[in-house]
C-alpha distance (Angstrom), angle and dihedral (degrees) to the residues before:
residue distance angle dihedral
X1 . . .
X2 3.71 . .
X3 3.69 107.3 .
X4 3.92 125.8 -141.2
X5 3.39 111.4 -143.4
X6 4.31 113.3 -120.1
X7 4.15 90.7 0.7
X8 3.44 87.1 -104.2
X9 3.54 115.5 173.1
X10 4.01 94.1 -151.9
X11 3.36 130.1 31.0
X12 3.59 110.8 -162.2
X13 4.09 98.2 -141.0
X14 3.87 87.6 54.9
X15 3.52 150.5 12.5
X16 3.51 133.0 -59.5
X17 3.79 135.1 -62.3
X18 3.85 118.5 -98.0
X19 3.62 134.7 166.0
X20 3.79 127.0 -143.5
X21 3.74 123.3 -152.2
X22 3.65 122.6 -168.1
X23 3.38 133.5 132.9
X24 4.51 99.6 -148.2
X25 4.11 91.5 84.4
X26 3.76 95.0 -152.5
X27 4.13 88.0 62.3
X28 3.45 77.8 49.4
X29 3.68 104.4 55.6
X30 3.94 86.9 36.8
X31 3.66 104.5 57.0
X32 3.76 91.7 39.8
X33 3.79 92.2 53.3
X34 3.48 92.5 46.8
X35 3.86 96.4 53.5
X36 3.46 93.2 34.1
X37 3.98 88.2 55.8
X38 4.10 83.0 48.7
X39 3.68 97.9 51.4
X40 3.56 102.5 -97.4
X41 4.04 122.0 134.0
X42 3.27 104.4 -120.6
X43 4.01 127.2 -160.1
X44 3.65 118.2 179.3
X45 4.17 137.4 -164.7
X46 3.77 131.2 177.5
X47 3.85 95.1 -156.5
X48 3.92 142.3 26.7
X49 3.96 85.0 -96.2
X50 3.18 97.2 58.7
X51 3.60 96.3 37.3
X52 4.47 87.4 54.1
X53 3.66 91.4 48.7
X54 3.82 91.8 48.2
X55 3.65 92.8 54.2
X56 3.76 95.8 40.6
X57 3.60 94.2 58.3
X58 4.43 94.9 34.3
X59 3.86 137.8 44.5
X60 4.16 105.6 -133.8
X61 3.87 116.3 -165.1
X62 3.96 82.4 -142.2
X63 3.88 147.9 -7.0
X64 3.46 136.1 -127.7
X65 3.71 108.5 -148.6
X66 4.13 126.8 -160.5
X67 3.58 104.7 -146.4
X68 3.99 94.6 -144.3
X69 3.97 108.7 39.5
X70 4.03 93.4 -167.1
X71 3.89 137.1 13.1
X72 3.59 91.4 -95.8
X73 3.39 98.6 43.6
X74 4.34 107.0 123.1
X75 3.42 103.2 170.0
X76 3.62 111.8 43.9
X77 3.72 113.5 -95.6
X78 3.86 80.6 -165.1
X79 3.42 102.3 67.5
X80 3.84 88.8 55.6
X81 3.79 95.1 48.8
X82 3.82 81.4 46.5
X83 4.01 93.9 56.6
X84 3.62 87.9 42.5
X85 3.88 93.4 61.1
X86 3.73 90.2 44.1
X87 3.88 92.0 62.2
X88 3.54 92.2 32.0
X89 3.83 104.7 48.2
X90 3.74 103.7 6.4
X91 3.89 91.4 176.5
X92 3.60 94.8 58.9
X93 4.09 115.9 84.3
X94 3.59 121.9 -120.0
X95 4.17 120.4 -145.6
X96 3.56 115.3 -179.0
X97 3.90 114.9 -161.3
X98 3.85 122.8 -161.3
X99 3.55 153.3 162.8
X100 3.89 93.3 -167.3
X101 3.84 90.8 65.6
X102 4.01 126.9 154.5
X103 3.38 139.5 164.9
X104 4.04 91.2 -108.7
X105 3.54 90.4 58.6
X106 3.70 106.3 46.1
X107 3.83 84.7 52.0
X108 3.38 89.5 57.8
X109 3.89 97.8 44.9
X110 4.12 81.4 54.4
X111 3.52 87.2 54.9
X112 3.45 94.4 48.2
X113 3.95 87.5 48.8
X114 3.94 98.9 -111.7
X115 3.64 105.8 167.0
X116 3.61 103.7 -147.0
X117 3.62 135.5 16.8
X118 3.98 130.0 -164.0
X119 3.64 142.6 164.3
X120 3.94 130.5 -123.2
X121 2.73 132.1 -79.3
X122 3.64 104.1 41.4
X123 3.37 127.9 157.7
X124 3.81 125.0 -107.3
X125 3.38 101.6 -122.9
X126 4.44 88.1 59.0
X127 3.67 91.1 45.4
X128 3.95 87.4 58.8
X129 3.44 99.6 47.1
X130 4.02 93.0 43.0
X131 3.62 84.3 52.2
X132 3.85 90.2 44.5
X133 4.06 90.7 48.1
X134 3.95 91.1 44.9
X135 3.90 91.7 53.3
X136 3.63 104.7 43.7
X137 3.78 88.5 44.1
């Protein structure tokens, strides 16, 4: 995990916190250097534990959710990490990125109240400003 020092959900020489949440380490390491680079603050976990304990012990202005968390992973561990940061931290936005998209479950991350939904790949530069557009909604 890449730690953010005080949990602080602003940091008033850059932009806001977010945490990323995927479980292929290169997105990872790509997406966080890319933001980072930008100005962002960038938290990252491979796994829903990770992702739990980074949100117990930080405030995020939003996070980036993988849809499917592991190879084997059917249902969408995402979604349920998503609903958990809706009830947990229901000012923070939620942006779930997949390539295992379908119609059923983008209804259901509506009706969860997922903010923002969008397909891999994707380039960088549409990631930041979604992220950008979400936040300063």
């Amino acid at each position: 995990m890449n730690r953010i020092e005080g949990g602080a959900a602003h940091d008033h020489g850059g932009l806001p916190a977010i945490l990323l949440v995927d479980d292929e380490e290169t997105i990872l390491f790509a997406v966080r250097d890319y933001l980072s680079a930008a100005g962002w603050r960038v938290e990252t976990a491979s796994n829903v534990e990770q992702a739990d304990e980074c949100l117990r012990s930080g405030v995020f202005a939003a996070v980036v959710i993988d849809l499917r968390l592991s190879v084997d992973d059917e249902e969408g561990e995402g979604l349920e990490l998503a609903r958990r940061v809706r009830d947990q931290a229901p000012d923070t936005k939620v942006l779930v990125l997949t390539a295992y998209g379908s119609n059923r479950v983008q209804e259901e991350a509506a009706r969860i109240g997922v903010h923002g939904f969008l397909q891999k790949p994707q380039p960088l530069t549409r990631l930041e400003q979604h992220l950008s557009s979400l936040i300063s909604a």
